[in-house]
Every structure is written in structure tokens, then in C-alpha cells.
C-alpha positions in Angstrom: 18.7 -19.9 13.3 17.1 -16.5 14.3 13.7 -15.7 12.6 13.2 -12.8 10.4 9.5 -12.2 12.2 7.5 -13.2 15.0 3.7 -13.7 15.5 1.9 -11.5 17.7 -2.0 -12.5 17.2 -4.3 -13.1 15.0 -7.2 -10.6 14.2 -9.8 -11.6 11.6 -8.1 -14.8 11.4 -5.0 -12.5 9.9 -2.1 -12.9 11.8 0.2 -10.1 12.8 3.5 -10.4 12.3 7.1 -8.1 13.6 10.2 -7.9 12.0 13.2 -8.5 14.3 14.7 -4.9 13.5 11.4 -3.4 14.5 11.9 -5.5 18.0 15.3 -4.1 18.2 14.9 -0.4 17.0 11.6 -0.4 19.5 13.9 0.2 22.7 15.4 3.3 20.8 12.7 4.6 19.7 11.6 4.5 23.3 14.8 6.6 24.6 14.0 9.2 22.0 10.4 9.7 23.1 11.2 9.3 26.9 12.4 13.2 27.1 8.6 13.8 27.0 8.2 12.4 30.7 9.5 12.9 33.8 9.7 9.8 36.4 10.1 6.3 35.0 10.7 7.8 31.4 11.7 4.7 29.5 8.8 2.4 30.8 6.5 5.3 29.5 9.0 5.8 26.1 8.8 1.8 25.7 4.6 2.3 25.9 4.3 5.3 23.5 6.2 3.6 21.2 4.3 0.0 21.6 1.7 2.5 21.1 3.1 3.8 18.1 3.3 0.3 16.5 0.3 -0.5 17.1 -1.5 2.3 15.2 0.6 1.0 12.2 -1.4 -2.2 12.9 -4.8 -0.9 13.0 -4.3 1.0 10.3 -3.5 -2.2 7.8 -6.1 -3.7 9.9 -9.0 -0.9 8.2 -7.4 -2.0 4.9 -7.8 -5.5 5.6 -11.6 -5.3 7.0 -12.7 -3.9 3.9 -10.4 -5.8 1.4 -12.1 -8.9 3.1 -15.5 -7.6 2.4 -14.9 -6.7 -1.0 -13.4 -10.4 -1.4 -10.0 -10.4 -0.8 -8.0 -12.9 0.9 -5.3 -11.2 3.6 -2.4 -13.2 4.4 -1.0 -11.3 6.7 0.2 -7.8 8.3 3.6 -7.1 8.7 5.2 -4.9 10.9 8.1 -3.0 9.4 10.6 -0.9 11.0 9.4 1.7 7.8 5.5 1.0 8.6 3.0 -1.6 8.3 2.4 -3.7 5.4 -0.9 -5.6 4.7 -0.3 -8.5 1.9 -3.2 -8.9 -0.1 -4.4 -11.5 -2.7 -6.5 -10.3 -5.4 -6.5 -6.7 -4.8 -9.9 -5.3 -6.0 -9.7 -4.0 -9.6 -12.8 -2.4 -10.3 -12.2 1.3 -9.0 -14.6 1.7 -6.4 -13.7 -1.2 -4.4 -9.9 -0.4 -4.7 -10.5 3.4 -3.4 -13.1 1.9 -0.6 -9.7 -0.6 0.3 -7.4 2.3 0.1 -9.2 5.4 2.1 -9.9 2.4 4.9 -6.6 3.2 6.5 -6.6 6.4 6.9 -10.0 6.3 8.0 -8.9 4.6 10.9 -6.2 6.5 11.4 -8.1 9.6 11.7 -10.2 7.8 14.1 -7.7 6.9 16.0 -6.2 10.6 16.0 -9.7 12.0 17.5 -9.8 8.7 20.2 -6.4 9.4 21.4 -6.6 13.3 21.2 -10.1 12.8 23.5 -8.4 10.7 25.7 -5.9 12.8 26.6 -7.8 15.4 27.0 -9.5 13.8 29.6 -6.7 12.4 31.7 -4.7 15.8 31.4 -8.2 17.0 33.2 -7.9 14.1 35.6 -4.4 15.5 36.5 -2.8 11.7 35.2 0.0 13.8 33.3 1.7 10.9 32.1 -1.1 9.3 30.4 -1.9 12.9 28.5 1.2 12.9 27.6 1.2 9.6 25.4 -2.4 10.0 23.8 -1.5 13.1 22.8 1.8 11.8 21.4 -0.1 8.3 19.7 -2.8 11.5 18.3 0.0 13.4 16.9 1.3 10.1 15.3 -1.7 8.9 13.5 -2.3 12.3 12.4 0.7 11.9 10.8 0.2 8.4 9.3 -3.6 10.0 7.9 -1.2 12.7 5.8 1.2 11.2 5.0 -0.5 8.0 3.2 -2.9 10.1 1.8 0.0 11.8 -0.3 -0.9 10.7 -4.1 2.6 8.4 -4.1 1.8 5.3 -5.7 2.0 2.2 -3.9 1.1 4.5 -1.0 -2.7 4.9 -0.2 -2.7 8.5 -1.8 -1.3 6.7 -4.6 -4.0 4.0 -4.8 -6.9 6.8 -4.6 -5.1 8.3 -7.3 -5.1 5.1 -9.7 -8.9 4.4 -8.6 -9.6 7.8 -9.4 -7.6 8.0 -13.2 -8.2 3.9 -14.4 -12.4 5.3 -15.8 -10.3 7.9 -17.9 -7.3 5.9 -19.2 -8.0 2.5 -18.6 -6.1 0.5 -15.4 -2.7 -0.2 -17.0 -2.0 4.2 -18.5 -3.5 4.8 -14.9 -1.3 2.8 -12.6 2.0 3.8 -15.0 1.2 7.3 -14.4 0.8 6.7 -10.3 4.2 4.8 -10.9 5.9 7.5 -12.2 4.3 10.1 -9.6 5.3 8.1 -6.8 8.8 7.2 -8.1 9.1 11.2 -8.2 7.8 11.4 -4.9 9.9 8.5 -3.7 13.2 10.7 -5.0 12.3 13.6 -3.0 11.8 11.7 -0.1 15.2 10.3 -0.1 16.6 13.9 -1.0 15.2 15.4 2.1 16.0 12.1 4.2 19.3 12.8 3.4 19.6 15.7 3.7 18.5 16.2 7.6 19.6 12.8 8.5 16.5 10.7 8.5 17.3 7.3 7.5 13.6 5.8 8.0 12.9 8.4 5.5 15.6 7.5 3.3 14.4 3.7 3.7 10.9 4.7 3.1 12.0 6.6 -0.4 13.8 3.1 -1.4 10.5 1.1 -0.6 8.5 3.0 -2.4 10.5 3.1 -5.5 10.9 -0.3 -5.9 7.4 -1.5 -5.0 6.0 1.3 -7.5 7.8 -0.6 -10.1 7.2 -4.2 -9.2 2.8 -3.5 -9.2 3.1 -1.5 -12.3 4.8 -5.0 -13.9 2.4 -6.8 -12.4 -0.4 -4.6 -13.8 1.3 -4.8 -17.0 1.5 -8.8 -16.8 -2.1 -9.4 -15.8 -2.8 -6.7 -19.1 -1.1 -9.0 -21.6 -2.5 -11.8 -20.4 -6.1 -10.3 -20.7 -5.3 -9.3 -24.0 -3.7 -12.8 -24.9 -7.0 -14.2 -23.8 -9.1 -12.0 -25.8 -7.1 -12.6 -29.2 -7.0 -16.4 -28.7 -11.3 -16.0 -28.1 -11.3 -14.3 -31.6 -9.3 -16.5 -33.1 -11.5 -19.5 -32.3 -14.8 -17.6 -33.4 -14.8 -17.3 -36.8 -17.2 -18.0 -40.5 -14.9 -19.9 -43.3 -15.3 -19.2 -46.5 -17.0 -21.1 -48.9 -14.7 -23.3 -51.2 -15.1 -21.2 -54.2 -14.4 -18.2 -52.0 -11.2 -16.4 -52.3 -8.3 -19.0 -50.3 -8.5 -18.1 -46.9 -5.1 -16.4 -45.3 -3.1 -19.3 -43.6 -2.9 -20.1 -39.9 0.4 -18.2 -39.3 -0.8 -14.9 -41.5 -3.7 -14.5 -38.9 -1.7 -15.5 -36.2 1.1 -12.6 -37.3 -1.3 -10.4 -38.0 -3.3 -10.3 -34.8 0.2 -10.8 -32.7 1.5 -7.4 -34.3 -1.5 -5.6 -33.4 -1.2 -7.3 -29.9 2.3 -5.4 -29.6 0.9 -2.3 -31.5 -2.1 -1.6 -28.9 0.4 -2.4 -26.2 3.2 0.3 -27.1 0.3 2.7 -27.7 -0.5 2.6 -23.9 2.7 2.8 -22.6 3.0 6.5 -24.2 
């Protein structure tokens, strides 16, 4: 039976998986970036794009340093042919932590964009042409992957910024349904343009986007209910009877209908 992934490493104790299609789409994308070389251009294609991949990694990697400092539990990272994804337990809820998580990966990205950019620089001076060539390439590419994820398309890191930035001013569950429905906006007009010049990664991208927009915002929704759940059956259980020659108390199921319609009443509020 062939396996879906394979493990690379571990760093942090977090191991680093890669999808099968990303092993077999890695020799293409080698033949599409070997142009850029002269001599022995697939062996340098095939290192660009190793390179490529492994910028993705670093970049879940920032996300993962900080998500483990701020408590969070990292599974793993996962190497996609659309990107890198970092599977988190207990993403941070309080909106500092989750923008500190979120801006870590660009961060690094942008680090990695000057590293590369100096490092070219200085083995263009050194005359290793070759060498130039790829940093400059692997700076162009996490340049790229800084911009891109800092557009404010929810589950994206833009996205995340975004929530962190709204959940003070409408509460966690208004906030992420508004990112939702800015990303799944976003995630349309990836897929348009995709299409449109041919880019099926995009296109792939759009579709991932979408559907993991919608899947947090029910699982936002979920852990909301369940909060307020909580808090109704805490109220319920503090509570002063009346004395007997007080007015007869409402029954069991009148308090429990009442306080279950006003459960649903808050709840369709924030959905507006």
C-alpha cells in the first residue's frame, strides 16, 4: 500500500511530514526553474526547488515556535503540494497570542527573504553564478510567501491578523464569521484568476481556502454554544427559592424553555 506522506525529521520534537504529490510534482517543478541555469540545469532546478519547499517548512516552523510558547501542542507540519500546513491543538484564543502565532510566519519569511537576498549577493560577487542564481530565486519566493499570507483571507495568516485584530470589537464568533466571509470572497477570486491564466495550484489553493474558512468558523461556532451551554447550566444551579408562602415558583421545564429560547435568541443575534 503506498503512503499518503513520508517523514522527513523532526524539529522541536514536531515531525515534518511530505505528501506523495509534492514528491512527484518536485521533479517538475525542477524542469520549470532549470531555464534559470546554464550547465547541469536540473540538479540546480531539483535544489531551488528543494529549496523552495523548505521555506514552506520554516515558515510553519515560526508558527509552531511561538504556538508552543504560548502553549500549544503541534502535531505536525505537513508539506502540501499547495503550501505548508502546521496542525495545531488548542490554537490560542485570546487575541494577542493568536496575532503573535499568526505574524510568526511571515516573520520568518521575511527573514529568510533578506538571508537569501544577502547571500546571493555575495556569491554573485564571488563570481559562483549558479549559487546567485538560486538565493535570489529562494529570496524572490519567500518574498512572495510574506505577501501573500499576509493577505487578510481567513484561514490564511492575513486572515488570522485580521480576526485577532476584530474579536475586542465584536466578540470571537461575529469576528471569525466576518474573516470567513472575507476569505471565502478572496478564495473566489483566486480561483477566477487561476482559471483564468491556467494556474491550477492557484485554483487548488482557492478550493483550500474556501473549505477550511468554513470548517474553523463551525468550529468557532461549536466551542461558542458550548460556552454558552456552560454558562446557562451554572445559572441554572445558582439560585434563592422562594419562601413557601411565596408566589409558586415557575416549574423546571418553564425555566428550562425560557433560558433555552434566549440561548437561540443571543445566538441568531450574532450571526447577523
Amino acid at each position: 500500500m503506498i503512503k499518503k506522506s513520508y517523514l522527513l525529521g523532526r524539529v522541536m520534537g514536531i515531525p515534518i511530514r511530505v505528501h506523495i504529490l509534492l514528491i512527484i510534482l518536485l521533479p517538475i517543478l525542477a524542469l520549470q526553474l532549470a531555464p534559470w541555469f546554464g550547465v547541469a540545469r536540473f540538479f540546480w532546478g531539483l535544489l531551488c526547488a528543494a529549496g523552495v519547499f523548505a521555506s514552506v517548512a520554516l515558515h510553519e516552523l515560526g508558527h509552531s515556535w511561538v504556538a508552543i510558547r504560548k502553549g500549544c501542542r503541534v502535531r505536525e507540519i505537513m508539506l502540501l503540494p499547495i503550501g505548508g500546513v502546521a496542525k495545531i491543538n488548542n490554537i490560542p484564543t485570546r487575541p494577542r497570542d493568536e496575532f503573535l502565532v499568526a505574524i510568526a510566519g511571515p516573520a520568518a519569511s521575511a527573514l529568510l527573504a533578506a538571508l537569501c537576498g544577502l547571500t546571493g549577493t555575495l556569491f554573485a560577487a564571488l563570481g559562483a553564478i549558479s549559487l546567485a542564481v538560486t538565493f535570489f530565486i529562494l529570496s524572490a519566493v519567500n518574498l512572495a510567501l510574506l505577501l501573500f499570507n499576509l493577505l487578510p483571507s481567513f484561514p490564511m495568516d492575513g486572515g488570522r491578523i485580521f480576526r485577532a485584530w476584530m474579536t475586542p470589537k465584536l466578540g470571537r464568533l461575529r469576528a471569525t464569521a466576518l474573516a470567513t466571509r472575507i476569505g471565502r470572497i478572496m478564495a473566489v477570486a483566486f480561483g477566477i484568476v487561476g482559471l483564468f491564466h491556467g494556474n491550477f495550484i492557484l485554483v487548488l489553493i482557492a478550493i483550500f481556502i474556501y473549505q477550511a474558512a468554513g470548517a474553523e468558523y463551525r468550529m468557532v461556532q461549536m466551542q461558542h454554544m458550548q460556552q454558552k451551554w456552560f454558562s446557562i447550566g451554572q445559572e441554572a444551579d445558582v439560585h434563592v427559592g422562594p419562601a413557601p408562602y411565596a408566589r409558586k415558583a415557575p416549574s423546571f421545564w418553564k425555566v428550562w424553555r425560557e433560558k433555552t429560547n434566549g440561548f437561540f435568541n443571543d445566538l441568531f443575534k450574532n450571526w447577523k
